[in-house]
C-alpha positions in Angstrom: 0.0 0.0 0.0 1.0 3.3 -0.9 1.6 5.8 2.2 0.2 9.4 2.2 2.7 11.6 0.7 4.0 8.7 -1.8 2.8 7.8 -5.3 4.0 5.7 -8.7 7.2 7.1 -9.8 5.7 6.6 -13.2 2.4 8.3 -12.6 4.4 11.7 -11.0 7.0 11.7 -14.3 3.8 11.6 -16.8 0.7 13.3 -15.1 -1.2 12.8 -18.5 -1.4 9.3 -17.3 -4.0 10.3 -15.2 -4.9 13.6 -16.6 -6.4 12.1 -19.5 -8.7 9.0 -17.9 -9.9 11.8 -15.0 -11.6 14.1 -17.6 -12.7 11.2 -20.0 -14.7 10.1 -16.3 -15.7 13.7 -16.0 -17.3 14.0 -18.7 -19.3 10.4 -19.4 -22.0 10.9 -16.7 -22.6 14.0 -17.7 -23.1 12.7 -20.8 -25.0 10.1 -19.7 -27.5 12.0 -17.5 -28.4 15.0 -20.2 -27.9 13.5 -23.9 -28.2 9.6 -23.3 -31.6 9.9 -21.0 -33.1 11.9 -23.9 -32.4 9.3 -26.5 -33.1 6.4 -24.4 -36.5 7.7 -23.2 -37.6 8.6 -26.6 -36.7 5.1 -27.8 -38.6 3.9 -25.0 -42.0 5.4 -25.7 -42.0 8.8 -23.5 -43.4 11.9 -25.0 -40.9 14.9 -25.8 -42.8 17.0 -23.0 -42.3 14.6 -20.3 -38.7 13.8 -21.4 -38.0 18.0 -21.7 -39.6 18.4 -18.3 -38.0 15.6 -16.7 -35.0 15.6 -18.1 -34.1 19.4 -17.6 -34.5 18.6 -13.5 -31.5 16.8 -14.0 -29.3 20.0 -14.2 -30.3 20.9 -11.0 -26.9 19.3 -8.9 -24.8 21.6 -11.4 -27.1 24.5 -10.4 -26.9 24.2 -6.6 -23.3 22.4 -7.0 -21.6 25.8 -5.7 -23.3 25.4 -2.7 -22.0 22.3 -1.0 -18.7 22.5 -2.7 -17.3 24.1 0.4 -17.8 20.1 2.0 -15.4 18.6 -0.4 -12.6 21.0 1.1 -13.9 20.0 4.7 -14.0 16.4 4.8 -11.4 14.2 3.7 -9.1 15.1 0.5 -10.0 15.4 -3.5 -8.2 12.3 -4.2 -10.8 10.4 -1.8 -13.9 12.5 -3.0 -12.6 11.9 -6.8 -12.2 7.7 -6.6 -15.3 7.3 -4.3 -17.6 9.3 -6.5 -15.9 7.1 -9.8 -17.0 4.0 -7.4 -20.8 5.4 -6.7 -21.3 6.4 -10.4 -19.9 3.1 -11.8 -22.9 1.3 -9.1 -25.1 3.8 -10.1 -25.0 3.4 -13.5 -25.3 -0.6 -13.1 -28.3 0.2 -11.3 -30.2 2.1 -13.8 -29.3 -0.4 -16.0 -31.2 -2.9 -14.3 -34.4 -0.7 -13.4 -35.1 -0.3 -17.7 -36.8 -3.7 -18.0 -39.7 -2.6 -14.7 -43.2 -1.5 -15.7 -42.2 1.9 -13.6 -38.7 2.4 -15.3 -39.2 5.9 -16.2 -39.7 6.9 -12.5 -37.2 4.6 -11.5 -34.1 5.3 -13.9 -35.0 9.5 -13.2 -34.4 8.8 -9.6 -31.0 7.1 -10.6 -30.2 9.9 -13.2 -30.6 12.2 -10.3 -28.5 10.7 -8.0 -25.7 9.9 -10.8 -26.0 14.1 -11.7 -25.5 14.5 -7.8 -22.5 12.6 -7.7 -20.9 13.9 -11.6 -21.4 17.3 -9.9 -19.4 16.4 -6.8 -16.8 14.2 -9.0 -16.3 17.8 -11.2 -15.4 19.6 -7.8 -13.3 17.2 -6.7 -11.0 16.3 -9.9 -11.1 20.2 -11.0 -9.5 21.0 -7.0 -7.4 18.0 -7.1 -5.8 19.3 -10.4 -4.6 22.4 -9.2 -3.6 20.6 -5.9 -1.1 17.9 -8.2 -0.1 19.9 -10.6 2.4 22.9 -10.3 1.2 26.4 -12.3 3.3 25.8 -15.0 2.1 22.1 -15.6 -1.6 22.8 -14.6 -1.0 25.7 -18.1 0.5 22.6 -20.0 -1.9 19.7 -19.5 -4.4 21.9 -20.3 -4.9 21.1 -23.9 -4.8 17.1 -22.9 -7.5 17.7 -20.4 -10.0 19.5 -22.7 -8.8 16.7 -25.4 -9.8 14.0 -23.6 -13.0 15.7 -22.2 -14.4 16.0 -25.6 -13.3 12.5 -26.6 -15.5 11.6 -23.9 -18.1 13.5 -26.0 -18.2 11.8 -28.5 -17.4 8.5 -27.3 -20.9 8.8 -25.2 -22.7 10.6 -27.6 -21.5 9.1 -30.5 -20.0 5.7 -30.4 -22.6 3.9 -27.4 -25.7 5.9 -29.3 -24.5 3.9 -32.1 -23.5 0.7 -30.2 -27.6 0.9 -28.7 -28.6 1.4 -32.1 -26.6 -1.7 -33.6 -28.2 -3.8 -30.5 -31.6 -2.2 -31.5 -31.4 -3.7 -34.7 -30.2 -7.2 -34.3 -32.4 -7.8 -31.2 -35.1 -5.9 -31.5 -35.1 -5.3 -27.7 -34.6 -1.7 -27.2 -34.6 -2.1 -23.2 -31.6 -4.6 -23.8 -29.6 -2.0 -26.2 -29.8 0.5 -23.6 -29.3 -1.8 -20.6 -26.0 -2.7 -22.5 -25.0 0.9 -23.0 -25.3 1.4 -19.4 -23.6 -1.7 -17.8 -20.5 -0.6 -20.4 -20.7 2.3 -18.7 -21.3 0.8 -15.5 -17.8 -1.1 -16.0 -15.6 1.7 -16.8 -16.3 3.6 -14.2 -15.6 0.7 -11.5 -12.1 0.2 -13.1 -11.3 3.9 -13.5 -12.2 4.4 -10.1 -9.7 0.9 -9.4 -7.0 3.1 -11.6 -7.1 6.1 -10.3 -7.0 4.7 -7.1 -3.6 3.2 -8.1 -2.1 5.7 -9.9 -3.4 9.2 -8.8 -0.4 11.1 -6.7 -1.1 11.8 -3.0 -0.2 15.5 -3.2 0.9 16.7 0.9 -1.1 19.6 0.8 -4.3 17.3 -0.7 -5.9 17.3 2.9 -9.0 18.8 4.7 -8.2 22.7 5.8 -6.8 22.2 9.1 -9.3 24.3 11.9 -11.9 25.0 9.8 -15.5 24.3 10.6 -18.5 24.1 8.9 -20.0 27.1 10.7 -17.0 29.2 9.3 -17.2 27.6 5.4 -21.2 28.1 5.8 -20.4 32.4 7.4 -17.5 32.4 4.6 -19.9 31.1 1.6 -22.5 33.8 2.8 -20.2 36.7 3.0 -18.4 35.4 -0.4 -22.3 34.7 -2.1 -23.3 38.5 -0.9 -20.6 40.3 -2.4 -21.1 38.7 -6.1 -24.5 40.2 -5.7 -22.5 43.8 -4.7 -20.8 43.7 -7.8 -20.9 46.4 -11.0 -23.7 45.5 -13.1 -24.1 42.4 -11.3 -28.1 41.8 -12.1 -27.1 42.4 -15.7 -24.4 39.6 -15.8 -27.4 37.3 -13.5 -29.7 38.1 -16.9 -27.0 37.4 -19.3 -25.7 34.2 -17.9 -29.3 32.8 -17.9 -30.6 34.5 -21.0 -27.9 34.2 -23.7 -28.4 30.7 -24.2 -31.9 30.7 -23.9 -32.6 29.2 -28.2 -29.9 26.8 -27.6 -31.4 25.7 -24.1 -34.5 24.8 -25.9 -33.4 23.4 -29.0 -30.7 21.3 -27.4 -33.6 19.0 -25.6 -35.9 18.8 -28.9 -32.6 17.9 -31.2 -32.4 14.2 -30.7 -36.3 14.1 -30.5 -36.5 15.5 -34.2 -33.8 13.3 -35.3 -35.4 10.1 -34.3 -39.4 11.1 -34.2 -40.8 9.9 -37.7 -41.5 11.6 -41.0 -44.9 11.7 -40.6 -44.8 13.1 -37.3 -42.3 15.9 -38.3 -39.2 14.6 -37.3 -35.9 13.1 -39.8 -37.1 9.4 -39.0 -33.5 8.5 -38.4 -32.3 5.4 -36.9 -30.2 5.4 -33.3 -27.1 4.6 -34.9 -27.5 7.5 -37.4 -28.7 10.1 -35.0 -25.4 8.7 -32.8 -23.0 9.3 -35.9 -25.0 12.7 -36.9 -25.3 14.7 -33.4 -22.8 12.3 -31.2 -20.0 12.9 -34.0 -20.4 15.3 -36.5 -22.1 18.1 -34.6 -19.2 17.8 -31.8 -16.5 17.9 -34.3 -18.4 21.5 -35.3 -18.7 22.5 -31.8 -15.4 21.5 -31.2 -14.0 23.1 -33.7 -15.9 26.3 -33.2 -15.0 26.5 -30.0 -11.4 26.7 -30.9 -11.9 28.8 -33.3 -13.5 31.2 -31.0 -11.2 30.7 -28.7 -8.4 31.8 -31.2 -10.1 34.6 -32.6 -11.3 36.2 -29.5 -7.2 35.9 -27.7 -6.3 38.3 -30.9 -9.1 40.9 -30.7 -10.5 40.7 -27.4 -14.1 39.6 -26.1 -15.8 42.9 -26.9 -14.3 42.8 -30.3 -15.4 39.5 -30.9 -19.0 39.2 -28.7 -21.4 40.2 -31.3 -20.3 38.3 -33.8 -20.4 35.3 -31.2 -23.8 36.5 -30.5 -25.1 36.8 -33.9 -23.3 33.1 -34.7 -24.9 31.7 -31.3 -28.5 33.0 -32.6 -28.5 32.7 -36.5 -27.3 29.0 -36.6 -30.4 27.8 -34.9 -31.8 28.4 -38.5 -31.1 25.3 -39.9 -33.1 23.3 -38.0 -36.0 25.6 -39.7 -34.7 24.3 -42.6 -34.6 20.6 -41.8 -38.2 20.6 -40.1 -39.6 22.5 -43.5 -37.3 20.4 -46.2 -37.3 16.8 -44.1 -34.7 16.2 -46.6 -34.0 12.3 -46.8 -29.8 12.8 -47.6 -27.4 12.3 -44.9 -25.0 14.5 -46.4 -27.9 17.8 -46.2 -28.5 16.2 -42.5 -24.9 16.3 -41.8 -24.2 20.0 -42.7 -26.9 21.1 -40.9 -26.3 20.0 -37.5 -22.4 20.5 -38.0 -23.5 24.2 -38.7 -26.0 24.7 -36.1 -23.1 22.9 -33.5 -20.3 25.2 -34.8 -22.5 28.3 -34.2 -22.7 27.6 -30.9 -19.2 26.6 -29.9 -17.9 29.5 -31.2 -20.7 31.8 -29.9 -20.3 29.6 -26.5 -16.8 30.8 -26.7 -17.8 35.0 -25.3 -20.3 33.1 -22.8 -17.3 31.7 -20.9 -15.2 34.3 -21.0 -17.3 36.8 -19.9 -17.9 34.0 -16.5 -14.2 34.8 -16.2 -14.3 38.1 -16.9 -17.4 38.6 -14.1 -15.8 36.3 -11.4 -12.2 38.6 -11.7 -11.8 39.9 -8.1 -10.6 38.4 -4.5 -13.2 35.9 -4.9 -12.6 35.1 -8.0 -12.8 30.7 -7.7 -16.0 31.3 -5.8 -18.0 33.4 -7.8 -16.8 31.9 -10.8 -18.7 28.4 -9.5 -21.8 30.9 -8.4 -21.8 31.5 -12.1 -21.8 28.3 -13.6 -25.0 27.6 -11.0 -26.7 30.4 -13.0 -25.0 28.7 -16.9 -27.1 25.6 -15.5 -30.0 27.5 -14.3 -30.0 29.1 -17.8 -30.3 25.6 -19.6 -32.8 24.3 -16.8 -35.8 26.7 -17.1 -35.6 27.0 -20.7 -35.9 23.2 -21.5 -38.4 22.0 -19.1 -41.3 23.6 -20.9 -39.8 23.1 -24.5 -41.0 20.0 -25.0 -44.7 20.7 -24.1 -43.8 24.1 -26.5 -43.0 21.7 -29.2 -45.9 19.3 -29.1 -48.4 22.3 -28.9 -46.8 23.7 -31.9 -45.1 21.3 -33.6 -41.6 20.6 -34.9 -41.5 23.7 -37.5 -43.7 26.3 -35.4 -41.2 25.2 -32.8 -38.0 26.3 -34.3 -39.1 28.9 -35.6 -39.8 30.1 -32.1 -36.3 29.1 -31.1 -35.2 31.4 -33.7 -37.6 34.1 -31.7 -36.0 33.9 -28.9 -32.7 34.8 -30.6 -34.1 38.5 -30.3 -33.7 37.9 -26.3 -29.5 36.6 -27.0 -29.0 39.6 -28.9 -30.9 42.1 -26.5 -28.9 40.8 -23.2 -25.7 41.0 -25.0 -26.2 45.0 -25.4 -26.6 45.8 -22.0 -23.2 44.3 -21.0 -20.3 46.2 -20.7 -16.7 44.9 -21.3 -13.0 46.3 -21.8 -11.8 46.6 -25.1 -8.3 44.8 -23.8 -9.6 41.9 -21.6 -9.3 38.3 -23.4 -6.6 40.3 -26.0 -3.2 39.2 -25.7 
């Protein structure tokens, strides 16, 4: 056994060892609990406004996240928090999988979702602290590029590659409970032999320990006072309305695109299969938002964020536009399909791009960790609200009234971003 303090020679020479497989298991429930759900229920027989509703309660442990982080720091250290949340999602997971075949699995698997979001949430706290605990400055600069790598491999390994491995099963067996029962016991089983691995080969940083004399009366006085003075800051209810307002087409669309995909011809959807929809949104549309996210990230570390935010505003809105197009066309080609979704995907990941810097821009200050988590509670609040009623929205309306609605609410996107104000040198090199 290794002692506190020690760790694999190995492990401490090449942290990408272990940098890689902890955001790879960062990401996948996540995954799991916002795009999976979707496509499972809708294979399953649930209606798009229960599965919108429903599903959209699963971002609340990312919303209310900032407010028990403070525990992690008090009880034990990020290395425990990190491998004992790895175990409990990897036993999660092999519990839903085993609640699909009960008359009341829809019920059943949301109450599993929910605790699987719980723990993903905690698991992001813990391996995000536990970074910056293992790594020096320089290297935590470094490995950046292989953590965000291997988060959106990740991606597309959920969204893509086990949509497609469900569909495959969906079509030899006919048993779509089975597909999806094996999608989740895969799942299942990486996560109980990542949590194994890391337990091995994660370093045992000294100062990886709970904050010596601190009690939870002072974190709970400290979080207050901290909580109070992002309220206090300059133009802080207009940042509150931007961070839950700017994504408020994508926050919609993003819980009806699978839906459409899949839903049949005749009912206003693509009729596409569950290994196409995994190889069109799983793959191709996060190559697009991958790539437009770096692009975006390139562009706006020349110019600036206020340079660069309305044309990330404009691409963030306008891109939702070809879904219109899909819904009106239904066109029957994978390769029209394709360039759609890639378009609408790359819109957003480089119109994401000013969202998250201005979160950095907003939390800059003595506080600046804290309030930076208070504001990705309101990014998650933001994608929450919208998407529980978009699914009743789209069944009123139907799949073309509803994008074009979508495309409405662009008008809100661009109205938020004018009230915000921004200096002409921050994000510039």
């Amino acid at each position: 056994m290794l002692k506190s303090g020690q760790s694999i020679n190995w492990a401490a020479k090449w942290p990408w060892m272990w940098i890689s497989t902890l955001y790879f298991a960062q990401a996948l429930p996540y995954v799991a609990v916002m795009t999976l759900s979707v496509i499972m229920y809708k294979r399953m027989g649930i209606s798009n406004t229960d599965i919108a509703l429903y599903t959209s309660w699963l971002y609340l442990p990312w919303v209310i996240k900032p407010f028990w982080s403070p525990l992690v720091d008090l009880i034990r250290t990020k290395r425990w928090w990190t491998v004992t949340m790895e175990l409990f999602i990897g036993i999660g997971l092999g519990a839903l999988a085993f609640t699909l075949p009960l008359s009341c699995f829809f019920q059943a698997t949301l109450a599993v979702f929910w605790v699987v979001a719980f723990m993903s949430a905690t698991h992001d706290i813990a391996a995000d602290g536990f970074y910056m605990l293992a790594l020096t400055e320089h290297q935590q600069s470094f490995y950046v590029g292989i953590r965000s790598t291997f988060y959106r491999i990740a991606t597309i390994v959920g969204q893509g590659l086990l949509v497609m491995l469900a569909g495959v099963i969906e079509k030899r067996t006919g048993d779509i409970p089975l597909a999806w029962m094996a999608v989740m016991l895969a799942l299942s089983l990486f996560f109980l032999v990542v949590s194994l691995y890391h337990g091995v080969i994660l370093p045992r940083p000294i100062i990886d320990r709970p904050t010596p004399g601190v009690t939870a009366r002072n974190i709970i006085r400290e979080f207050l006072a901290t909580f109070a003075s992002f309220f206090k800051k300059k133009q802080a209810w207009v940042a509150i309305a931007f961070m839950l307002l700017y994504r408020l087409p994508e926050a919609q669309l993003v819980k009806l695109i699978n839906p459409f995909l899949l839903d049949s011809r005749e009912a206003g959807g693509l009729g596409l299969s569950t290994s196409e929809v995994g190889f069109v949104y799983g793959t191709v549309g996060i190559i697009g938002l991958t790539l437009g996210g770096i692009i975006g990230g390139f562009v706006a570390a020349h110019g600036g964020l206020k340079k660069w935010i309305w044309p990330m505003a404009w691409s963030i809105s306008l891109t939702c536009g070809t879904f219109c197009y899909l819904a009106i066309v239904q066109p029957s080609d994978m390769l029209s399909i394709n360039a759609c979704v890639f378009i609408e995907q790359f819109g957003y990941g480089f119109g994401f791009t000013a969202y998250m810097l201005y979160l950095i821009y907003f939390s800059e200050g003595p506080f600046r960790t804290a309030h930076y988590a208070i504001c990705t509670g309101f990014m998650a609040l933001g994608m929450m609200l919208p998407g529980m009623a978009a699914g009743w929205l789209q069944e009123t309306m139907g799949y073309v009234n509803f994008f074009w609605w979508v495309m409405g609410c662009c008008i809100v996107t661009i109205a938020v971003t004018a009230f915000i104000k921004v200096p002409a040198s921050f994000g510039r090199k």
